[in-house]
C-alpha positions as CSV (number, residue, x, y, z in Angstrom):
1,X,73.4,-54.9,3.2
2,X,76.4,-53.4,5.7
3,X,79.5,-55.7,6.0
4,X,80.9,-55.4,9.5
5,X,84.2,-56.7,11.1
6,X,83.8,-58.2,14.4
7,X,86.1,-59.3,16.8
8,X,86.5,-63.0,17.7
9,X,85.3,-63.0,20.6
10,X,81.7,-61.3,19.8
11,X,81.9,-63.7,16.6
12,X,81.7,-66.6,18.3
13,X,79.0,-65.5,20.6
14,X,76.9,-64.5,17.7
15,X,77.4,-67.9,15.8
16,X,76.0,-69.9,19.2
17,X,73.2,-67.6,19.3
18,X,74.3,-65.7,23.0
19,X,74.9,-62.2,21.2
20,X,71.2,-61.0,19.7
21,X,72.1,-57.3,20.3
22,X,74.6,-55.0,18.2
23,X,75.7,-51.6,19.5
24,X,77.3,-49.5,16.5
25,X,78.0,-45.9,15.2
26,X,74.9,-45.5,13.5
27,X,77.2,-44.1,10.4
28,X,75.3,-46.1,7.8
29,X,72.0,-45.3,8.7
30,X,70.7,-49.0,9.8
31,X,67.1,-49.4,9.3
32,X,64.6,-52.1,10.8
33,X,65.1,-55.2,8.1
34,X,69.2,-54.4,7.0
35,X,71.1,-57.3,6.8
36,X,74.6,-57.2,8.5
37,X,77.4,-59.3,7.3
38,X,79.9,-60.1,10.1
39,X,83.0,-60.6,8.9
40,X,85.5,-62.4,11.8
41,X,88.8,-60.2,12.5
42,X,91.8,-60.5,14.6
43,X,93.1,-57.4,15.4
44,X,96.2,-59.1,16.3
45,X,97.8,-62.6,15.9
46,X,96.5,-65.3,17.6
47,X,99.3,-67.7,17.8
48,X,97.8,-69.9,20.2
49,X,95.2,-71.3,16.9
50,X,97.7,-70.0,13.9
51,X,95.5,-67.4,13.0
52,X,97.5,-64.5,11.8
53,X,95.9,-60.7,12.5
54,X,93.3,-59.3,9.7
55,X,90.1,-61.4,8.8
56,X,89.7,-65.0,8.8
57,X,87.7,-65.7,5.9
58,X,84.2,-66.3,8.2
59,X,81.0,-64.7,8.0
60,X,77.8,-64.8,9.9
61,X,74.6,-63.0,8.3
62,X,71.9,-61.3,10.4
63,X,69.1,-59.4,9.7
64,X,68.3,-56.5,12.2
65,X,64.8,-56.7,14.2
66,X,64.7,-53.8,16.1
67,X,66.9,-50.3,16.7
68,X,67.2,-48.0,19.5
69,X,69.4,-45.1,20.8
70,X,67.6,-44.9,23.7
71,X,70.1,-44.3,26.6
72,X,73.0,-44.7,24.3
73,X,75.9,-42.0,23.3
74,X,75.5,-39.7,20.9
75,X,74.9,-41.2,17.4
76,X,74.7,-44.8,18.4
77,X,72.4,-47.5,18.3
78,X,71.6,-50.6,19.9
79,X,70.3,-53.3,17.1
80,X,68.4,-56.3,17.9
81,X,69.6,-58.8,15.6
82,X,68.8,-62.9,14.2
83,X,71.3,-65.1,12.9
84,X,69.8,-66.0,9.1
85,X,70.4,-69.5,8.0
């Protein structure tokens, strides 16, 4: 299991399902059935919704389907991922 921060932004995309790809540093050596916890983080405030910066407490859990580095820079990979329920 890796725990990841994510920014807003790609949080929400991944909660509604639009997001089914992950591009990371592949510094943890991510295999084929992992399980990434994304952990929501504002890297600054948000005063508009009172959310201060850090994390906001939410989580969304994937498992990862599929990896390449094909095409990518230099020690990154592209992960195919699914929301788990």
């Amino acid at each position: 299991m890796h725990e990841l921060k994510t920014w807003p932004h790609f949080y929400r995309a991944i909660i509604v399902g639009e997001k089914t790809f992950e591009i990371r540093k592949n510094d943890r050596d991510f295999k084929v059935g992992d399980t990434l916890v994304f952990k929501e983080f504002y890297p600054k405030a948000d005063a508009a919704h009172g959310q201060p910066a850090g994390f906001s407490g939410r989580t969304c859990t994937v498992k990862i389907k599929y990896i390449t580095d094909w095409e990518q820079v230099a020690g990154n990979v592209v992960m195919a991922i699914e929301k788990v329920q």
